[in-house]
C-alpha positions in Angstrom: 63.9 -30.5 -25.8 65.4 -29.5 -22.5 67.6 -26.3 -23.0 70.1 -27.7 -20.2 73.4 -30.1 -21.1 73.9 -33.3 -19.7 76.3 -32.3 -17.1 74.3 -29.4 -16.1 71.2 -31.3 -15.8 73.1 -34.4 -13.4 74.6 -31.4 -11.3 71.3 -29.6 -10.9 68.9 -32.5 -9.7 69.0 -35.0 -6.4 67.6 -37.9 -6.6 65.5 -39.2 -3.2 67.1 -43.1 -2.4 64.2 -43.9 -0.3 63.5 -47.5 -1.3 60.1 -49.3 -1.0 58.4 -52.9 -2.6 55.6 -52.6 -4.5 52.8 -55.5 -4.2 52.6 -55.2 -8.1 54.6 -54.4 -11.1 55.4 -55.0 -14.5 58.1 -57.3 -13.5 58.0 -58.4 -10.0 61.1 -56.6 -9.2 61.6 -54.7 -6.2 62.2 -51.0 -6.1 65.8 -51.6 -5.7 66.1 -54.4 -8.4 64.3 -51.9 -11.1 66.3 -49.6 -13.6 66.2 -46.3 -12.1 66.6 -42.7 -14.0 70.4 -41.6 -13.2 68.6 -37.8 -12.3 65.0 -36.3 -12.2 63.2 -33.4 -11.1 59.4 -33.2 -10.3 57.8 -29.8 -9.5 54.4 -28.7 -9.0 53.2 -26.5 -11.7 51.4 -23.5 -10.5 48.3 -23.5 -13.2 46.9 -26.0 -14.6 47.9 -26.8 -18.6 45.9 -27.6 -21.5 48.9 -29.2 -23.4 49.0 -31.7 -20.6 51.2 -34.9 -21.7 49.5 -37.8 -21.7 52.6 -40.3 -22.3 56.5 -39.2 -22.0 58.6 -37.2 -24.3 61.8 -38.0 -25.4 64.7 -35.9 -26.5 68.1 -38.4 -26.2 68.4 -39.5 -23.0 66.3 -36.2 -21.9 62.5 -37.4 -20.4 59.7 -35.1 -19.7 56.2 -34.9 -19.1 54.2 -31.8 -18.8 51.7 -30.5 -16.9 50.5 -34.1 -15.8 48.5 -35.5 -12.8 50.0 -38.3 -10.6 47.1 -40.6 -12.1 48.2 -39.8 -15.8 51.9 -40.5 -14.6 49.9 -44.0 -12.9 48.6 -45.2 -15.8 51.1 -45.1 -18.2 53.6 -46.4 -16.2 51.2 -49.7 -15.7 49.7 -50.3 -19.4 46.6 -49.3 -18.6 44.6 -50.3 -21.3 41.7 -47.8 -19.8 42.8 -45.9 -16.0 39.0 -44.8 -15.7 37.9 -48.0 -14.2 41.7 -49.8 -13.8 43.2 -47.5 -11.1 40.8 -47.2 -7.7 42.2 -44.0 -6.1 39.9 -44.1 -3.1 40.9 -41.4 -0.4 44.1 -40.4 -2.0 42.2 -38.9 -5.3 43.0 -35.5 -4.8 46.5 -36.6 -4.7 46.3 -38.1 -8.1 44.3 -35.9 -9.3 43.9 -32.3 -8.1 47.8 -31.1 -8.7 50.1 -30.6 -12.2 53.7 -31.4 -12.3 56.3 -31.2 -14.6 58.9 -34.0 -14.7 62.1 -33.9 -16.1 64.2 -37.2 -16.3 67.4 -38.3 -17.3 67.4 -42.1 -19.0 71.0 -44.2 -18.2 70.8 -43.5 -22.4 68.5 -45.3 -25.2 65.7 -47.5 -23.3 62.9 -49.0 -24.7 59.2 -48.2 -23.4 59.2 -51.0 -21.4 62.1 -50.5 -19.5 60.8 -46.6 -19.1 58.0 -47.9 -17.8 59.8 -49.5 -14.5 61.6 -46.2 -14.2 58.8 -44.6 -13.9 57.5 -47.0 -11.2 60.4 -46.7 -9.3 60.0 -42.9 -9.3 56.4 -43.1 -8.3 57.5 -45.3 -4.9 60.4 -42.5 -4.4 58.9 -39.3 -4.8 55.2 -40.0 -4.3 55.4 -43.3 -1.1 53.3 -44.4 -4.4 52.2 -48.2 -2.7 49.3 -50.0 -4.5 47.8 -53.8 -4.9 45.7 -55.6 -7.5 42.6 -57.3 -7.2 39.8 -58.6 -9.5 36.1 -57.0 -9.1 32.9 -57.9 -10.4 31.9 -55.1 -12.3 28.8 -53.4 -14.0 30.3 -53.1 -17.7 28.9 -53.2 -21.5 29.7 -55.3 -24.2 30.6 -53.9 -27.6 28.9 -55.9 -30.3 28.2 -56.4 -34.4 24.8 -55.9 -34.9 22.9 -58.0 -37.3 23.8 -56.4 -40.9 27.4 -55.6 -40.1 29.3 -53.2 -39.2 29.8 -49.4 -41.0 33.0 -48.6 -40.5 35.4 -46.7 -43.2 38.5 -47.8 -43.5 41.5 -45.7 -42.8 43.5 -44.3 -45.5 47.6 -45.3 -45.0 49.2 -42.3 -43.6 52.6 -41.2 -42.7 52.1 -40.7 -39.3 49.3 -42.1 -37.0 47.1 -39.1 -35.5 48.1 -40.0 -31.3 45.4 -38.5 -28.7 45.0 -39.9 -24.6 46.1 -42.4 -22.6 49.0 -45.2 -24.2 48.8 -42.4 -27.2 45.4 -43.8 -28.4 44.6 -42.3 -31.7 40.6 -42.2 -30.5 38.9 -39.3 -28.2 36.0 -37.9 -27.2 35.0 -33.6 -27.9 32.8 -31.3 -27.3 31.3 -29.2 -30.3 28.3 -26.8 -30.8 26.2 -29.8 -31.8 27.1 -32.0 -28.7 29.0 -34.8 -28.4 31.4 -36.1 -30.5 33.4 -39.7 -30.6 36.5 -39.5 -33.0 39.0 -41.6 -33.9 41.8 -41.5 -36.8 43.7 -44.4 -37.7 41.5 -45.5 -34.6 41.1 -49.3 -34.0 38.2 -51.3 -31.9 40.6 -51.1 -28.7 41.0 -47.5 -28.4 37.4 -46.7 -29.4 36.4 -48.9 -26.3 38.8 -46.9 -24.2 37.0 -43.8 -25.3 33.7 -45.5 -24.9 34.5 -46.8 -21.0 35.4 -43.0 -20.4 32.0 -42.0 -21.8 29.7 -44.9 -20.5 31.4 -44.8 -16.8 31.5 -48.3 -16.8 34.2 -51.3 -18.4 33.5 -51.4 -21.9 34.9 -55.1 -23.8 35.6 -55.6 -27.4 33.3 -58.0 -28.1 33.3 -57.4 -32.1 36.5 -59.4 -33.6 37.2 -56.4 -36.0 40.8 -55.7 -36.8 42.0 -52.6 -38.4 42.3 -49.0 -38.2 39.4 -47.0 -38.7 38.1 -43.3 -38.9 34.9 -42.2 -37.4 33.4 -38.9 -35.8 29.6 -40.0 -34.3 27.8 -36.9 -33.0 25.6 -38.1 -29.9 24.0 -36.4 -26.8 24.8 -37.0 -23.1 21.3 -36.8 -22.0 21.8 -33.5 -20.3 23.5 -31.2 -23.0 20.6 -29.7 -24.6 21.7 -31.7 -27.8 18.8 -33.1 -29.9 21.5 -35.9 -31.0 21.0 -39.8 -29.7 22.3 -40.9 -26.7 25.6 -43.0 -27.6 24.2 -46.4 -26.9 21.3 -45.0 -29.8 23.9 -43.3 -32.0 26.6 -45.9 -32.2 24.3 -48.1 -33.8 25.2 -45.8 -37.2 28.5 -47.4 -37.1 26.4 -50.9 -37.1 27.6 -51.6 -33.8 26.1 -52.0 -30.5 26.3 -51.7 -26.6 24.9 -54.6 -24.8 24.6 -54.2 -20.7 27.1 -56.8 -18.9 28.7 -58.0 -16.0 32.7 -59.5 -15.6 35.5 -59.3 -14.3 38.2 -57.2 -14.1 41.3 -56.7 -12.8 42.2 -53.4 -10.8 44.9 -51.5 -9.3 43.9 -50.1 -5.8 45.8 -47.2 -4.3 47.0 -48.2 -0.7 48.9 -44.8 -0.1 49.9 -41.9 -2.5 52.0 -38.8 -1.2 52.4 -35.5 -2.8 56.5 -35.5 -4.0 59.3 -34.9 -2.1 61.9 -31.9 -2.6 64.0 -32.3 -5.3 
């Protein structure tokens, strides 16, 4: 929670009016046609944070996100289903990705995610000259498959609250431990485990396996260079009786036309 009162917070924060069209959103609005926060404040944070957020927090009206990278800010505010091959940063990467920031919002009251989302987008174009474009690429990817026999997956036990973990608050993530590699996932279904598994493959990963459910997992595997004497994942994944078949497709991206770190406050 913010330790600041409404009032306080409104009188303490400006917020830039520069106006600009984005070639792509969620709604086809332009900047000036989107809901807009009615104050925030983004600084840069000195170190970097391991309790970086990876989607907003909410307190009221009261928004935040800590210790985040323009990118992470990026791909929530678009949906991305996986930002590892989604979002092309091209020259402006360290601008996505080499500074934290804090951001501290405040919501014209309750809004759905939805509607936070195009806030967001419009403070990307005001504070950051965020301007991007989409455009479909053929891609190098894999295919996530059943392999003959079925699959081997264990069924999630109900629980009160689902375990959340990365991008969109995907309850799936990849760790290091002494024995190498590890893919987890709690309450997990196929869809986050294939964000996960594009993040680990560096390459498009698509559900190919019409499972549904929510499932819990942990699959040890090596990277090839860790010293592990685990499989490589497209070996060890097989112990879940599924499978990662090389592929081409595609996909549709967003491409970063011009990215600026934020103006004063």
């Amino acid at each position: 929670m913010i330790a600041v009162t409404k009032v306080a917070f409104r009188n303490a924060l400006l917020v830039a009016a520069t106006l600009a069209v984005l070639a792509w959103g969620l709604s086809g609005q332009t900047a000036a046609q989107r809901p807009a926060f009615e104050v925030a404040s983004v600084k840069l944070r000195a170190e970097s944070d391991p309790r970086s957020d990876f989607v907003p927090r909410r307190s009221g009206d009261h928004v935040t996100m800590h210790s985040v990278q323009l990118g992470t800010v990026i791909a929530w505010a678009y949906k991305f289903t996986n930002p590892n091959y989604q979002l092309v940063a091209g020259p402006w990467r360290k601008v996505l990705y080499e500074d934290d920031y804090d951001i501290q919002a405040l919501a014209p009251g309750a809004v759905n995610d939805d509607t936070l989302r195009l806030m967001f987008q419009r403070l990307l174009e005001e504070r950051f000259q965020l301007k991007v474009h989409r455009e479909t690429r053929t891609l190098a990817s894999y295919d996530l498959v059943v392999l003959k026999g079925g699959p081997k997956l264990t069924a999630a036990p109900a629980r009160d609250v689902r375990p959340t973990m990365g991008y969109g608050g995907s309850s799936s993530w990849g760790e290091f431990r002494a024995d190498g590699k590890h893919l987890v996932g709690k309450s997990a279904s196929i869809e986050e485990m294939v964000v996960v598994l594009t993040t680990q493959m560096h390459a498009p990963v698509r559900d190919r396996t019409g499972i549904t459910g929510l499932f819990d997992y942990d699959l040890a595997f090596s990277t090839g260079v860790d010293g592990s004497e685990k499989p490589v994942l497209t070996t060890a994944i097989r112990d879940l009786g599924l499978g990662l078949e090389k592929s081409n497709g595609t996909f549709e991206l967003m491409v970063v036309d011009h990215a600026e770190r934020p103006s004063a406050n």
